[in-house]
Backbone as a printed PyTorch tensor [residue, N CA C, xyz], in Angstrom:
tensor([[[-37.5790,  46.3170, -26.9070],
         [-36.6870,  47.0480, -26.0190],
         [-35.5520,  47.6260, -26.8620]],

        [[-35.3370,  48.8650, -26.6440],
         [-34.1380,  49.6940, -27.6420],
         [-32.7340,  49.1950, -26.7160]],

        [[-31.7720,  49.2510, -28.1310],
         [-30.5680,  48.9660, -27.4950],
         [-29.8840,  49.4380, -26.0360]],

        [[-30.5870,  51.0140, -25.7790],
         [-30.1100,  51.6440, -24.0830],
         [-30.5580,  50.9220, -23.1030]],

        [[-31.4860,  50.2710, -23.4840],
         [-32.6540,  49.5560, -22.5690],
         [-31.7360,  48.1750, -22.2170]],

        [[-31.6160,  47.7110, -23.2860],
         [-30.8140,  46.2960, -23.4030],
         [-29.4390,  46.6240, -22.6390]],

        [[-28.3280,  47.4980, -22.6620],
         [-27.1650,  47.6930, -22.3800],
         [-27.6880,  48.0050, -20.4250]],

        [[-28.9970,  48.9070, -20.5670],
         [-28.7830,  48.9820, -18.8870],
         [-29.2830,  47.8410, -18.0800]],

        [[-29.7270,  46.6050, -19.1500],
         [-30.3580,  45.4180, -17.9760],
         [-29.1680,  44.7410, -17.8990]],

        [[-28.6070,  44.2770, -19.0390],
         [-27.2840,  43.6510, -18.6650],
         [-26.0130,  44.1900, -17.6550]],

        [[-25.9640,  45.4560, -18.2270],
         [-25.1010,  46.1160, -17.1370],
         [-25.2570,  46.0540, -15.7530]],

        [[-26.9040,  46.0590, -15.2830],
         [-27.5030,  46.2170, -14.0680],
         [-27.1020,  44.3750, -13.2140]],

        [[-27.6220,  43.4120, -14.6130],
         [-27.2310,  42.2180, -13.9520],
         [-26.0690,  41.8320, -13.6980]],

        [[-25.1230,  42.3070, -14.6230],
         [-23.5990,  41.8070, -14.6230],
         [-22.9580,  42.3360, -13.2670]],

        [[-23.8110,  43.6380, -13.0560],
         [-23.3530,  44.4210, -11.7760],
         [-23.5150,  43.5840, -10.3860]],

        [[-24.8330,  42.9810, -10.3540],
         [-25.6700,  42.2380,  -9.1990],
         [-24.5160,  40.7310,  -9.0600]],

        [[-23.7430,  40.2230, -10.1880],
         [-23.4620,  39.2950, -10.4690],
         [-21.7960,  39.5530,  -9.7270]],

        [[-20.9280,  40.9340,  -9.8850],
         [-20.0280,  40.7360,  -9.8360],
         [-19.8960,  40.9440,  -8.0730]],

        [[-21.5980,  41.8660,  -7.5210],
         [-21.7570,  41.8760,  -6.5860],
         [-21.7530,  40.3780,  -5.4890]],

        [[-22.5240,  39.5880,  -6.3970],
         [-22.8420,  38.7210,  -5.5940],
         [-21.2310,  37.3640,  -5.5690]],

        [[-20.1350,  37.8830,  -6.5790],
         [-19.2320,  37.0330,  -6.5700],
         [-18.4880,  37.7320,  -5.8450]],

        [[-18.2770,  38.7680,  -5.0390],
         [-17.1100,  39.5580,  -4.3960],
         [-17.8180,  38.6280,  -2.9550]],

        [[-19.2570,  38.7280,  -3.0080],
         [-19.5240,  38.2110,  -1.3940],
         [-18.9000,  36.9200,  -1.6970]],

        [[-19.0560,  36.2090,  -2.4640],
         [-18.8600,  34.5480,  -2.2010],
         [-17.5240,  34.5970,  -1.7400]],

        [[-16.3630,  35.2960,  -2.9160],
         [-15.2450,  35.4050,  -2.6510],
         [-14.9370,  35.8780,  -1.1640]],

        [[-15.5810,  36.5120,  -0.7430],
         [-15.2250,  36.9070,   0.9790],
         [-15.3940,  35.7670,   1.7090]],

        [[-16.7450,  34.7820,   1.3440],
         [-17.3340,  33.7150,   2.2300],
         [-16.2070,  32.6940,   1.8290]],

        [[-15.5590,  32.5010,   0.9230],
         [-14.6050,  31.0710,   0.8130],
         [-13.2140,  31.7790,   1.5180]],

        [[-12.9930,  32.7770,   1.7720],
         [-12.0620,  33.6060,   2.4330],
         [-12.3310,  33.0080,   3.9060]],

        [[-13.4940,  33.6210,   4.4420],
         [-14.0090,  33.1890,   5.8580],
         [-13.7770,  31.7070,   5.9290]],

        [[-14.4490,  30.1750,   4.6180],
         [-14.0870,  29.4170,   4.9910],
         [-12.7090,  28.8790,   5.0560]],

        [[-11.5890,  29.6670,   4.5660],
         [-10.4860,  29.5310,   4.9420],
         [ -9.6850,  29.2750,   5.9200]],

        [[ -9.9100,  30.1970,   6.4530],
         [ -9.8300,  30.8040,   7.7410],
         [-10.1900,  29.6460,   8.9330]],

        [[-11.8140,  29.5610,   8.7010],
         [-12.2480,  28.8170,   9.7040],
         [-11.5650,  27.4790,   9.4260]],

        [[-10.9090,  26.8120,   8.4270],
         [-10.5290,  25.2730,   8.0020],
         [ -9.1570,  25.6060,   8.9640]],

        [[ -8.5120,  26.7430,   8.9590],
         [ -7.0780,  26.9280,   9.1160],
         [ -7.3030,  26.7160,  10.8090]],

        [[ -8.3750,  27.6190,  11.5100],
         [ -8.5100,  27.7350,  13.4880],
         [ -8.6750,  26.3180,  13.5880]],

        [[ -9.4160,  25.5380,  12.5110],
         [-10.5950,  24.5040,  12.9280],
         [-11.5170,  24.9090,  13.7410]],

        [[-12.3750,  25.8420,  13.6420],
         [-13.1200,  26.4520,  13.8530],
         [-14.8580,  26.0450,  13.3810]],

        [[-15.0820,  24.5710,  14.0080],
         [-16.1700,  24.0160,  13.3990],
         [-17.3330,  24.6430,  13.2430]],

        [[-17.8970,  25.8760,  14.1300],
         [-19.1100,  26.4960,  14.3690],
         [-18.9540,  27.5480,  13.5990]],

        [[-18.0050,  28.2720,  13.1810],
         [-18.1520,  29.0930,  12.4900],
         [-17.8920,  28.6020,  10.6350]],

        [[-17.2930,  27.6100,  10.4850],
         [-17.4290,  26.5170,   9.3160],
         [-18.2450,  26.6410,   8.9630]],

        [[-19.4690,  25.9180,   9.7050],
         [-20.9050,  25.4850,   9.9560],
         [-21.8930,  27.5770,   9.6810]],

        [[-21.7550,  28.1830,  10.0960],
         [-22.0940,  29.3590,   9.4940],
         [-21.4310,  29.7200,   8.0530]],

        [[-20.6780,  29.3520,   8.1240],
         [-20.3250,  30.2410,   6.6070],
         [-20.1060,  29.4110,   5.2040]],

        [[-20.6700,  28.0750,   5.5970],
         [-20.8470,  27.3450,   4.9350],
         [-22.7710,  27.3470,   4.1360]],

        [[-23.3000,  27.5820,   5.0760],
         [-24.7500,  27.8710,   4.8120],
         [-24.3680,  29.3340,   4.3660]],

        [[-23.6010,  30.5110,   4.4790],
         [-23.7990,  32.0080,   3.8260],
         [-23.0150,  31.8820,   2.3060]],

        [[-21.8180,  30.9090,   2.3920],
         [-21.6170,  30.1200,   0.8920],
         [-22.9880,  29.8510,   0.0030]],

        [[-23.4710,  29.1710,   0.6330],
         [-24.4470,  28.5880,  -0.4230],
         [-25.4900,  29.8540,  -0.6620]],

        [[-25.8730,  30.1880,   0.5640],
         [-26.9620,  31.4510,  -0.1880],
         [-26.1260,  32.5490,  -1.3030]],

        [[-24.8140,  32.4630,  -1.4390],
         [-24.1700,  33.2160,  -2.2460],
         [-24.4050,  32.5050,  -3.1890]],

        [[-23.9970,  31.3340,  -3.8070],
         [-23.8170,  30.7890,  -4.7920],
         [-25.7920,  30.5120,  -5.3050]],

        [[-26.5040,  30.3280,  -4.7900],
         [-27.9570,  30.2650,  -4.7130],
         [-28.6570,  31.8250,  -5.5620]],

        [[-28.2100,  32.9630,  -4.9130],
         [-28.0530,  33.9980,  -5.7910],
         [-27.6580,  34.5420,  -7.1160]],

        [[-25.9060,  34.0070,  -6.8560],
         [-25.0740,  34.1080,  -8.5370],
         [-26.3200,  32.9770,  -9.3800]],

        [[-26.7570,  32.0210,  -8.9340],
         [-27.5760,  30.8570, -10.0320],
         [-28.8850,  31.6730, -10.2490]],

        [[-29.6160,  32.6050,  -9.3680],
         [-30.9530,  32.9680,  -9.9690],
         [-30.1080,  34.3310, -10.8010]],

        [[-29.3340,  34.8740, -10.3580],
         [-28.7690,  36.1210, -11.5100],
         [-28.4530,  35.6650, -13.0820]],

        [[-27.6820,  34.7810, -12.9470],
         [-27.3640,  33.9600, -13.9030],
         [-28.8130,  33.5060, -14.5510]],

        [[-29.4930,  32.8260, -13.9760],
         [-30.6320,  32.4040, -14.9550],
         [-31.0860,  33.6190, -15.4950]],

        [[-31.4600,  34.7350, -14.9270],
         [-31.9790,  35.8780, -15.2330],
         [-31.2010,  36.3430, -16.4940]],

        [[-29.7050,  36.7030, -16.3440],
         [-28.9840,  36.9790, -17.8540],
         [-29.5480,  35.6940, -18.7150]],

        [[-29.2710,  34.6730, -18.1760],
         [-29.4460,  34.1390, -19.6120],
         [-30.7470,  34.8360, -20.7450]],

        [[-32.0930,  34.5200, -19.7460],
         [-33.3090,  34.9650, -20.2520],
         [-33.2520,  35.9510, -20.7740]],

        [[-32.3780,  37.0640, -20.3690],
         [-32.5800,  38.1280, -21.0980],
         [-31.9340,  38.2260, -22.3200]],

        [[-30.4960,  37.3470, -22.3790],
         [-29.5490,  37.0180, -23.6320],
         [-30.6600,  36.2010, -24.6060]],

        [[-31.4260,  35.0050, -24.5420],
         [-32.2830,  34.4230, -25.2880],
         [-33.7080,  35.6740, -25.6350]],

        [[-33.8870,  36.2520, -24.7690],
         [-34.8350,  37.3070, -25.0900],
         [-34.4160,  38.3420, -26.3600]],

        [[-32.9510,  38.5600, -26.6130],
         [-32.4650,  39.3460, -27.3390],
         [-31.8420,  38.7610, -29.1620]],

        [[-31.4030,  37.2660, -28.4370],
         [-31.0020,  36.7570, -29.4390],
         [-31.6560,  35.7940, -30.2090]],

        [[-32.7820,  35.5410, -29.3110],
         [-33.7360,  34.1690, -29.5300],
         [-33.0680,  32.7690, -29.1500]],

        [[-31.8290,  32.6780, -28.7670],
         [-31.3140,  31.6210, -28.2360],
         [-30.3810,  31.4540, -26.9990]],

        [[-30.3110,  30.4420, -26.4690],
         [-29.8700,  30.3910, -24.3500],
         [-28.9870,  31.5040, -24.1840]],

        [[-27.5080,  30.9080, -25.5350],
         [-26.6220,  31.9630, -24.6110],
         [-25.2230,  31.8410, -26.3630]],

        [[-25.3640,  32.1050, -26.6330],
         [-24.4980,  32.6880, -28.1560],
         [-23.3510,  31.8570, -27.8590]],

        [[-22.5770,  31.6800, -28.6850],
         [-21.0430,  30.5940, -29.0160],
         [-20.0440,  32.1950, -28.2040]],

        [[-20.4680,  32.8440, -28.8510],
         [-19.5660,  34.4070, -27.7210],
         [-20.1290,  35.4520, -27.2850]],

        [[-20.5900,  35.2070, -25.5790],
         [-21.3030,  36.1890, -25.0700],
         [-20.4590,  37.4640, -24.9970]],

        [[-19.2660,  37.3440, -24.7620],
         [-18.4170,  38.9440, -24.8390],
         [-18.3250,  39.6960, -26.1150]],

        [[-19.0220,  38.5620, -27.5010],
         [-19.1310,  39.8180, -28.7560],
         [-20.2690,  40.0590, -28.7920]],

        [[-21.2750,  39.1100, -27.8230],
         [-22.8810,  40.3070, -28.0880],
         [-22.6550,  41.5430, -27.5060]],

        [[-21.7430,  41.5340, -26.3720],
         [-21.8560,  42.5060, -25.4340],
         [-21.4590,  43.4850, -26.2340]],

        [[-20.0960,  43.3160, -26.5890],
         [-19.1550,  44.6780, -27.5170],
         [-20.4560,  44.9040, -28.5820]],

        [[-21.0190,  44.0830, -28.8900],
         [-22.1100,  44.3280, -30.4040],
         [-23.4560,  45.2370, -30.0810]],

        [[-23.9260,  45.2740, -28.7400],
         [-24.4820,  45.3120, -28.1570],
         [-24.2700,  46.9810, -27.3760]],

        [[-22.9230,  47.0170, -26.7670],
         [-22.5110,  47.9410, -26.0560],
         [-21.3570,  48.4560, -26.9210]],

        [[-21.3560,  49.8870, -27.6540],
         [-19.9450,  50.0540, -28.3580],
         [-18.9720,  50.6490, -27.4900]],

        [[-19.5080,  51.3320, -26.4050],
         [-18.1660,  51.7670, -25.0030],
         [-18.0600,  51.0830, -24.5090]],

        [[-18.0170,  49.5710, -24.4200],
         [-17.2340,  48.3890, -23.9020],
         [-17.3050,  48.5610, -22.3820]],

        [[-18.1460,  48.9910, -22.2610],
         [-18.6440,  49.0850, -20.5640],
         [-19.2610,  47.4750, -20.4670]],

        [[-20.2430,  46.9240, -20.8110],
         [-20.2920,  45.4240, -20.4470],
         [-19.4350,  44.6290, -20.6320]],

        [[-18.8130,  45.2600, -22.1430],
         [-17.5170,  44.2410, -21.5450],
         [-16.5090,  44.0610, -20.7610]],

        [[-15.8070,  45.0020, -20.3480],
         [-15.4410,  45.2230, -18.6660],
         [-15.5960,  44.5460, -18.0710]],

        [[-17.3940,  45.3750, -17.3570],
         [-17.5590,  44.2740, -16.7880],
         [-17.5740,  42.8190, -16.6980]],

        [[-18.1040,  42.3000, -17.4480],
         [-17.8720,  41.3660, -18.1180],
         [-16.2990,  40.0190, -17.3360]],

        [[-15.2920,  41.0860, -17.8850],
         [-14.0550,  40.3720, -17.3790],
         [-14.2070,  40.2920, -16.4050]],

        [[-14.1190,  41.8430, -15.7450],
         [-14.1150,  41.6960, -14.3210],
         [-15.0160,  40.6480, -13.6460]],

        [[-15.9240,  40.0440, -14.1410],
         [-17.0180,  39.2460, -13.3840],
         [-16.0410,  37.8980, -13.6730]],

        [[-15.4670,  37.8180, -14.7640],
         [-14.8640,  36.4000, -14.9600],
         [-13.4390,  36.0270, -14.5590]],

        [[-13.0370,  37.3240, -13.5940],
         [-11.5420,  37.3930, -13.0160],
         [-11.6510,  36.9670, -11.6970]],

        [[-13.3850,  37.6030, -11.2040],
         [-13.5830,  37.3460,  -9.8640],
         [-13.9390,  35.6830,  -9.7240]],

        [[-14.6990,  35.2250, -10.7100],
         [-15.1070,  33.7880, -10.4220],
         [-13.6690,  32.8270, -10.4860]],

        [[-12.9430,  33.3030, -11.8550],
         [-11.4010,  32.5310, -11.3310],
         [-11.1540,  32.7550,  -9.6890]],

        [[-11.0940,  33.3910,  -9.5700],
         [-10.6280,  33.6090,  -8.3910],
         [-11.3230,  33.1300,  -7.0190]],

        [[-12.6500,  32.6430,  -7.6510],
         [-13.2080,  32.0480,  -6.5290],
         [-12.9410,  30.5740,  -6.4670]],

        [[-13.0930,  30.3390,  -7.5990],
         [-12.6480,  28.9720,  -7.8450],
         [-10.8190,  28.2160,  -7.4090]],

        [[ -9.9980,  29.2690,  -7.7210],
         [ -9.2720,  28.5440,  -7.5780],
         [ -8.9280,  28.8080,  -5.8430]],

        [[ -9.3440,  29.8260,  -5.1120],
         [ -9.7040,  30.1070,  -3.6510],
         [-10.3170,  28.4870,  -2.8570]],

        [[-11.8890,  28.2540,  -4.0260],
         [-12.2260,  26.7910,  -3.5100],
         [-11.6800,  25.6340,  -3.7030]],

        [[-10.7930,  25.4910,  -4.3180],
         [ -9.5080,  24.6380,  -4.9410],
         [ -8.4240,  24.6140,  -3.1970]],

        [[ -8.2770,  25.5000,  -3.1860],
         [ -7.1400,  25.5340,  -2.1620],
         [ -8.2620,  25.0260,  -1.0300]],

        [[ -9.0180,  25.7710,  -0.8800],
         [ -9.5070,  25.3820,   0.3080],
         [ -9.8320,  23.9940,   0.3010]],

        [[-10.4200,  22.9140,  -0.3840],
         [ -9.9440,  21.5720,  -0.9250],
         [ -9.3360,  20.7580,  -0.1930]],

        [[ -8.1360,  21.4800,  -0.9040],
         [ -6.8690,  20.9990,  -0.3180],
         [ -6.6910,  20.8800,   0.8510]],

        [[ -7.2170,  22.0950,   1.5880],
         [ -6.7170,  22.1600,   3.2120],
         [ -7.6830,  20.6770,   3.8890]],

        [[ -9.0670,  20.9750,   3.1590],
         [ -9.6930,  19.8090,   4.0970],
         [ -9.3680,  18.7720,   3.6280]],

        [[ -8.6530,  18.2850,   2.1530],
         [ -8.4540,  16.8010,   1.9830],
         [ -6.9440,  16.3870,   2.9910]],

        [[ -6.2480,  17.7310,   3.4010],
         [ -4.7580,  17.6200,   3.8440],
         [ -5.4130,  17.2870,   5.5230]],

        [[ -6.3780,  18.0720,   5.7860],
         [ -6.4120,  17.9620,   7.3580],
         [ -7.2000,  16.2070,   7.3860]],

        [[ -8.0010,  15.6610,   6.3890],
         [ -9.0640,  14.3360,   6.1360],
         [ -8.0740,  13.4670,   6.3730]],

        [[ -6.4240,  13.6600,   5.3370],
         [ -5.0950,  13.0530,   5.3900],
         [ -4.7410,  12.6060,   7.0480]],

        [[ -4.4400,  13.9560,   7.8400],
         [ -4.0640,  14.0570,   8.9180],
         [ -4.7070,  12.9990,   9.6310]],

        [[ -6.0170,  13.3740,   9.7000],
         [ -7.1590,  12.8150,  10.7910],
         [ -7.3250,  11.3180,  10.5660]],

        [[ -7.2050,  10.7610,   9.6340],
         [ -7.0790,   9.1760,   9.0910],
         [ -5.7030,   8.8700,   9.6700]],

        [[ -4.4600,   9.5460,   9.5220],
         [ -3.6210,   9.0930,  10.1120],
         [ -3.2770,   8.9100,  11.6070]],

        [[ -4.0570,   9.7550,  12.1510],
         [ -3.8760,   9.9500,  13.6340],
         [ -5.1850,   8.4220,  13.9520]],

        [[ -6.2250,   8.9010,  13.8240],
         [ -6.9810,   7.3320,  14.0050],
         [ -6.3860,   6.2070,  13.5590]],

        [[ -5.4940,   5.6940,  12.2980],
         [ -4.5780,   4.8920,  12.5230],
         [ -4.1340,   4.2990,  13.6950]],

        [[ -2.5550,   5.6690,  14.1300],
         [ -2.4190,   5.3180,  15.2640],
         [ -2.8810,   5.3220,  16.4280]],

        [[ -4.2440,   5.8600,  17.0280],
         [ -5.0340,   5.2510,  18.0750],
         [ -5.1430,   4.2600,  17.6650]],

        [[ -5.6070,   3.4580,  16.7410],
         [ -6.2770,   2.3290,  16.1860],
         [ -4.8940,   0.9120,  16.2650]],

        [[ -3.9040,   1.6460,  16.7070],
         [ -2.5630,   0.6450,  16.9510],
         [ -2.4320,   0.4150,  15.7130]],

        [[ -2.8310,   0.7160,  14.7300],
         [ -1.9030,   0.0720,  13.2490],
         [ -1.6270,   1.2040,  12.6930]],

        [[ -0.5500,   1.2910,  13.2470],
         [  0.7340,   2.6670,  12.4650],
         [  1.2710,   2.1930,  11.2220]],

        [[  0.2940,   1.7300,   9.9250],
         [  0.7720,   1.1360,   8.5040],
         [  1.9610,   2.3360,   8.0070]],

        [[  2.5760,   1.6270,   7.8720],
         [  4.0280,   2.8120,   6.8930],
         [  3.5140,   3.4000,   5.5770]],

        [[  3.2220,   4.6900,   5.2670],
         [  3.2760,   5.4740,   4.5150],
         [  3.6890,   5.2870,   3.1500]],

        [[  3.2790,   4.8530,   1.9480],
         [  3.7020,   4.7390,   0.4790],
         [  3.1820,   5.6550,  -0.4220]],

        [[  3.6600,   5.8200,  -1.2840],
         [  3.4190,   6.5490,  -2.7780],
         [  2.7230,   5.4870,  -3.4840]],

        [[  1.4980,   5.2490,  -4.0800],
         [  0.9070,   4.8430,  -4.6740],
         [  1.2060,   5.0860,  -6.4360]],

        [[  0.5250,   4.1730,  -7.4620],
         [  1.2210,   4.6500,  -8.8070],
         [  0.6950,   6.4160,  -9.6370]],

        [[ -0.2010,   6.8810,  -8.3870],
         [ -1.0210,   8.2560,  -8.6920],
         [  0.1480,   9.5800,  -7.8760]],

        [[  1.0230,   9.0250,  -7.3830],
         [  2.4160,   9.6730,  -6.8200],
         [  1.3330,   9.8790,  -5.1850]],

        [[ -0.0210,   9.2870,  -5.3890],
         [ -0.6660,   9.6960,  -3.4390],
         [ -0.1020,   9.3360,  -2.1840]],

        [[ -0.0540,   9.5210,  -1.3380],
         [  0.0720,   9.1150,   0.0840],
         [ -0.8310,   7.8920,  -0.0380]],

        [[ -0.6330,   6.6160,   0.5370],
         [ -1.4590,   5.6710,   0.8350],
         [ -0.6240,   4.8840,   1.9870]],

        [[ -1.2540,   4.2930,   3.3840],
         [ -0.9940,   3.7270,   4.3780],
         [ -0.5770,   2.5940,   3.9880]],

        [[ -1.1880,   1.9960,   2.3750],
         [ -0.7610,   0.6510,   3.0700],
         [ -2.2880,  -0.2150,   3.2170]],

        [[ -2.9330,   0.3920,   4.6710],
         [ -3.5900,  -0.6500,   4.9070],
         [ -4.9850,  -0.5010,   3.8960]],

        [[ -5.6230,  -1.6560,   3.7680],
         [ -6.9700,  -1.5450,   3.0060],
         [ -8.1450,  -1.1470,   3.5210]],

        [[ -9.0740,  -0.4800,   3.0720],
         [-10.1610,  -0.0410,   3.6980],
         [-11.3940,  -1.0150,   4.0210]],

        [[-12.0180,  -1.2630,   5.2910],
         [-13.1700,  -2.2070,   5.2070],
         [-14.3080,  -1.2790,   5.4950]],

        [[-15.3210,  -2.3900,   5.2090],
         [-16.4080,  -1.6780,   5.6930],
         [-16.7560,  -2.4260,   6.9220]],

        [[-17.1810,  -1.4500,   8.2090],
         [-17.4070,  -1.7770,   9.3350],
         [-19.0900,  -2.5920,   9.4300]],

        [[-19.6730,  -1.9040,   8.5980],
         [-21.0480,  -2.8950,   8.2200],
         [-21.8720,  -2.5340,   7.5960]],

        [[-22.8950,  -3.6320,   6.7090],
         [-23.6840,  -3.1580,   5.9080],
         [-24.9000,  -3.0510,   6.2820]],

        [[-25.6000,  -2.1680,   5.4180],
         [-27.2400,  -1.7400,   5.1470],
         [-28.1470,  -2.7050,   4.0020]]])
């Protein structure tokens, strides 16, 4: 395969790739959202359109790799952004390139927050069963600076 050949498969995948990370980024957006209404049914949808996103970026991804080992004879080089420039001298893959690795920050630290919201609302919901549960344990800082009740966790029964 001549180098034009090589520059338009990568380009074509990196494209499919930054495609398929703008959707995810929308879908951890949506699950935002839905964590924020509590909006369990629509959670429950866009939690399954999450994964077919991320299910996608993994067969795209396998696909670059193959084609990076197809070119170099090995998985994936110590620096895939200097095959690209080596590869591409108008720095069009590499571009892209960033851009693909600005969007995945960004998804990531999107799924980071969102995290948060469900370990903050997990927080909430343990505390409120508490107090149904009549043991309103007082609230401490643990030596990890965490929220901890206090009380110890049992197990209600074994398997």
């Amino acid at each position: 395969m001549d180098t034009g050949a090589w520059v338009r498969a990568f380009a074509s995948l990196i494209q499919d790739q930054i495609a398929a990370t703008r959707a995810l980024a929308n879908r951890l957006e949506d699950e935002s959202q839905a964590l924020l209404q509590r909006d369990l049914g629509r959670l429950d949808a866009v939690t399954a359109d999450k994964q077919r996103c991320i299910e996608a970026l993994e067969r795209i991804e396998s696909e670059r790799r193959s084609l990076v080992s197809a070119l170099t004879g090995r998985p994936e080089p110590a620096d895939f952004l200097a095959l690209l420039r080596q590869t591409d001298s108008s720095g069009r893959l590499a571009a892209y390139w960033e851009e693909l690795v600005r969007l995945l920050e960004s998804c990531r630290e999107r799924n980071v927050q969102n995290g948060r919201l469900v370990a903050l609302r997990r927080a909430h919901l343990l505390r409120s069963l508490a107090i149904l549960q009549g043991s309103p344990a007082a609230i401490t800082y643990g030596p990890a600076g965490l929220a901890s009740s206090g009380a110890r966790q049992r197990n209600l029964a074994r398997v």
